[in-house]
C-alpha positions, -999 to +999 in steps of 0.1 A: -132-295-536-163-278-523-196-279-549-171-300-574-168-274-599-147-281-631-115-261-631-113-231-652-082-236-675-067-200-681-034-199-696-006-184-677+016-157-684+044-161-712+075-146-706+102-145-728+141-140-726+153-123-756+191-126-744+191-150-714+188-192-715+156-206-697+177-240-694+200-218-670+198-226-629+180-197-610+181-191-576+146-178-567+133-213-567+161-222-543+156-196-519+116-205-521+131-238-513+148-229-482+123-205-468+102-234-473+125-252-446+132-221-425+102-197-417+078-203-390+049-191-403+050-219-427+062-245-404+029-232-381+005-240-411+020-275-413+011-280-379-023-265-381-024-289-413-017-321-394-039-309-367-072-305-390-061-338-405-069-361-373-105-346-375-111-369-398-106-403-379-117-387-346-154-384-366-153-419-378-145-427-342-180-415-335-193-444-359-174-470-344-177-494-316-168-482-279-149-510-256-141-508-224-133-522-190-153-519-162-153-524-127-160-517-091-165-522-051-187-515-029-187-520+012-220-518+029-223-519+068-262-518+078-278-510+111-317-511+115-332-493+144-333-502+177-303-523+165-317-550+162-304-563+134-267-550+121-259-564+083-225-562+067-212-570+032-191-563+001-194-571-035-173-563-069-181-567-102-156-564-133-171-566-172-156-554-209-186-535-224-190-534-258-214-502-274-221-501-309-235-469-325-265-483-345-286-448-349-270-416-341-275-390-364-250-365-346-223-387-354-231-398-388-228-358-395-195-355-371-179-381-394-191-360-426-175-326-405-143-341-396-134-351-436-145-312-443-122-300-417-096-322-430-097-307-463-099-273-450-066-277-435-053-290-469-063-256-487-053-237-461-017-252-461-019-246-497-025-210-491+005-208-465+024-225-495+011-195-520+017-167-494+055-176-486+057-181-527+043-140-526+068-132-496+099-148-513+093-131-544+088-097-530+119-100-507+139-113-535+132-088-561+133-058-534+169-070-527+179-071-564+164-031-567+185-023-537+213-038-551+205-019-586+199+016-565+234+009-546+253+001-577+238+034-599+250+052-563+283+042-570+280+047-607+265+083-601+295+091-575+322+082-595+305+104-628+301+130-607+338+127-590+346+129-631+324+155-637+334+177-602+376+177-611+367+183-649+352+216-637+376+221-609+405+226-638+386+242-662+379+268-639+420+270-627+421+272-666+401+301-668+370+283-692+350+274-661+329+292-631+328+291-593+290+286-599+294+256-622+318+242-595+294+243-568+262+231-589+284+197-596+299+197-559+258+199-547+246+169-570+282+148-558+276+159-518+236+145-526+251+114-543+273+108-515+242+107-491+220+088-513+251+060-515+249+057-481+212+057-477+212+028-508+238+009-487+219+008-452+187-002-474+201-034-489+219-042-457+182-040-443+168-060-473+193-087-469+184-093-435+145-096-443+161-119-469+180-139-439+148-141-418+131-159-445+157-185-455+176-183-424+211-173-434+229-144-456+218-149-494+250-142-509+245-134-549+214-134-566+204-148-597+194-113-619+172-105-643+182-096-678+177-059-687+165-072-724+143-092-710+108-092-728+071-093-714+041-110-734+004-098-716-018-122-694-033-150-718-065-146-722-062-108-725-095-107-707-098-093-677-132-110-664-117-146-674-095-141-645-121-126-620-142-154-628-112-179-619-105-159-590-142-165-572-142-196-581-107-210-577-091-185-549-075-205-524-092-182-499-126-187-518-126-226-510-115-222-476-146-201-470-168-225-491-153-253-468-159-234-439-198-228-449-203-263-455-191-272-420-217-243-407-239-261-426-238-296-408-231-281-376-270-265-380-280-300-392-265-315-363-277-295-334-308-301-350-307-340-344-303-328-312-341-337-310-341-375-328-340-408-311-308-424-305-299-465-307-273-483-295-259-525-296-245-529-259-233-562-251-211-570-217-195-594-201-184-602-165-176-612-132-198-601-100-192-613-063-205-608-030-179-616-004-183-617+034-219-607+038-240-612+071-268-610+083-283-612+115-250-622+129-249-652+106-225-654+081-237-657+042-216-678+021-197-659-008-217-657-042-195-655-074-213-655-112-206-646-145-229-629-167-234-620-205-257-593-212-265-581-255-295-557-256-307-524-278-307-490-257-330-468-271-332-428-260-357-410-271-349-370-260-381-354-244-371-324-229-334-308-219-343-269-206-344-256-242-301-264-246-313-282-284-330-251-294-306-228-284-278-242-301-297-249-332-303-210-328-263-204-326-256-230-355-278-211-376-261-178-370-227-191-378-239-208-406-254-173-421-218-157-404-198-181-429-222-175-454-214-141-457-175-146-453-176-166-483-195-136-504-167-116-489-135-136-498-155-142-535-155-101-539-118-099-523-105-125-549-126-104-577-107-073-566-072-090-563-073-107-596-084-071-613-062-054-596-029-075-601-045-073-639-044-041-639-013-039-626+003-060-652-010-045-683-008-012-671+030-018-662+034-033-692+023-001-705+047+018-683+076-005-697+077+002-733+073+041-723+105+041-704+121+021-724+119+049-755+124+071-723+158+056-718+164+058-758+160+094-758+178+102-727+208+079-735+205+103-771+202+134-750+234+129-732+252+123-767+245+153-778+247+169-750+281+158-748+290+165-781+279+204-775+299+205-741+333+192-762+322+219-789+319+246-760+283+247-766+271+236-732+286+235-697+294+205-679+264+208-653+245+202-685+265+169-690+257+157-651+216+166-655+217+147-688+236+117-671+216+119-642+184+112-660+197+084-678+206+069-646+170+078-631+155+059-659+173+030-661+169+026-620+129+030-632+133+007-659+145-021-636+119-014-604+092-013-633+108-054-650+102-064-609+069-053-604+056-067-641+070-099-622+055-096-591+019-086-607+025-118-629+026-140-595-006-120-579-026-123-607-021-159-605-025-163-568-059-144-569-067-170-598-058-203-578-033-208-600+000-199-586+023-233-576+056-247-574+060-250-614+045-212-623+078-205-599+099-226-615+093-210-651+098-172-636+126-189-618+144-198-652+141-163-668+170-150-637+201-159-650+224-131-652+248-130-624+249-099-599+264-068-604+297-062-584 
């Protein structure tokens, strides 16, 4: 890797599973697997890959020797003045020439370029590899929420549909109002609507699912709802920013990148330095036909070897050298600052998916005793409607908000996951196995 730094070992998250079994087969892994197989974007950056690859050879090519095969003809039909004399003739000549690179800076440094470019296209499939890891997850976990927001729809429908005939014959019975009637009807008419709106949404999140892997996803491995977090190891925020402008996938593109800029200035330079070659040939030359002054010359046929040194020394080539030098250096202060650039974007990634997770962390515990005191709220709440002490509107806001927190509670375990795996991506850390061991924590089959 670029400037050979030693790798920064920061530990990764630990996630634990109070009431599920690691050991257990997941399916987010799987459908990394077959997005890995399916989605074009990816299947572009292997190309692009293999493509940067061959830049390699193609610069030792530069050092190596250059055969080929040479030949030609020539007819020449002469007429001095006055025409006094008229000569004719034709030759051809065929030789293999052989032309050995002895001192050419340019390619010595093309070589050196093509095994940067090479590995540039290996980091940059390795960030195609990270990025489909980050679109996988996000799809995945968005299609469990939808399936959680459609199945508290249905929950909240058929409460309410409990709730709505509950007040329906207290009011026949004369304990119950019109007014109580149609608060409940409302919230069931607005449940009925939101049902539908949660069933388009995970239709729609089932097809981005589909694009990715190429065909419907069927059930989902889930996450269990007593599932418990553990913060980023180190607890430190500025030992992942300092991983992330150092190890960012993005960060040693760029440092790739500025290192090609580099040479390329270095090359354009030897734009201006002597250049020596080996050339060694070997052929067949003959003169056929000739004449001359209306006598015929016999045919001449020889075979020649030929090894010599060319040697070029560049004087002058209308100020081309110096203007590319000038470009080279411009792109190389261009890359320099993109580098700077994807060093400050990594800083802000890493801090913000930091952030993130210890903030939603945070957010966790704090619905979590939410949900505690809303599930108590509804007891009671029930226990004064059966008393007569409250009316059974009371009943649907307290059972609403329990079902509001608990939809919270499971968008906020998703995005503690997904902050895990952008925290490690800003870091340079994020591969196969950091999926795998998220993977293992979805066990819990889907809801029906």
């Amino acid at each position: 890797m670029p400037g050979h730094r030693p790798r920064i070992r920061v530990a990764a998250l630990a996630l634990l599973a109070l009431c599920a079994n690691p050991g257990q087969a997941s399916d987010l892994y799987q459908t990394y697997l077959k997005a890995v197989d399916h989605d074009m974007a990816y299947a572009a950056a292997q190309q692009r890959q293999q493509a940067a690859a061959e830049k390699a050879p193609q610069g030792l090519a530069t050092l190596l020797p250059h055969l080929s095969l040479e030949s030609g003809a020539a007819w020449v039909d002469r007429e001095h003045s006055g025409g006094a004399r008229r000569d004719k003739d034709n030759s051809n000549a065929y030789a293999l020439v052989l032309v050995q690179p002895l001192l050419r800076w340019q390619n010595v440094i093309d070589h050196a370029q093509g095994k940067a470019q090479a590995t540039a296209g290996e980091i940059e499939l390795l960030a195609a590899r990270q990025d489909l890891m980050l679109r996988v997850a996000d799809t995945y976990f968005e299609l469990l929420l939808a399936e959680d927001q459609l199945h508290t729809s249905r929950e909240q429908v058929r409460s309410l549909g409990q709730q709505l005939d509950k007040a329906q014959r207290f009011r026949r019975e004369g304990s119950g109002t019109e007014n109580e009637v149609q608060r409940i009807q409302a919230s069931y008419d607005l449940a009925q609507a939101e049902q539908i709106a949660a069933g388009n949404a995970l239709r729609l999140q089932q097809q981005a699912m589909a694009r990715l892997i190429g065909n419907d996803p069927g059930e989902l491995a889930r996450l269990d709802d007593q599932v418990a977090f553990a913060g980023p190891q180190p607890a430190r925020m500025e030992a992942w920013t300092e991983q992330a402008r150092a190890q960012n996938l993005k960060v040693q593109a760029a440092e790739v990148r500025r290192l090609i800029a580099e040479q390329e200035v270095e090359k354009q330079q030897a734009g201006h330095l002597p250049t020596l070659d080996l050339v060694a040939a070997h052929g067949r030359f003959a003169s056929v036909g000739g004449s001359l002054y209306d006598v015929t010359v016999p045919e001449e046929k020889y075979t020649q070897t030929v090894v010599g040194v060319q040697l070029s020394v560049p004087l002058y080539a209308g100020g081309g050298t110096q203007s590319r030098t000038r470009e080279a250096r411009a792109l190389h202060g261009a890359a320099e600052d993109e580098l700077e650039d994807a060093r400050r974007e990594a800083d802000f990634m890493a801090r913000q998916a930091y952030l993130n997770l210890t903030g939603g962390l945070s957010q966790y515990q704090a619905l979590q005793q939410a949900l505690r005191s809303s599930q108590s709220n509804l007891q009671i709440t029930t226990h004064a409607f059966e008393a007569g002490a409250r009316i059974s509107s009371d009943v649907v806001d307290a059972e609403q908000q329990v079902t509001r927190t608990t939809l919270q509670l499971a968008r906020q375990r998703y995005a503690i996951l997904q902050a895990q795996l952008r925290l490690m991506a800003a870091s340079g850390s994020l591969g196969d196995d950091n999926l795998k061991r998220l993977s293992a924590l979805l066990t819990r089959p889907a809801q029906g």
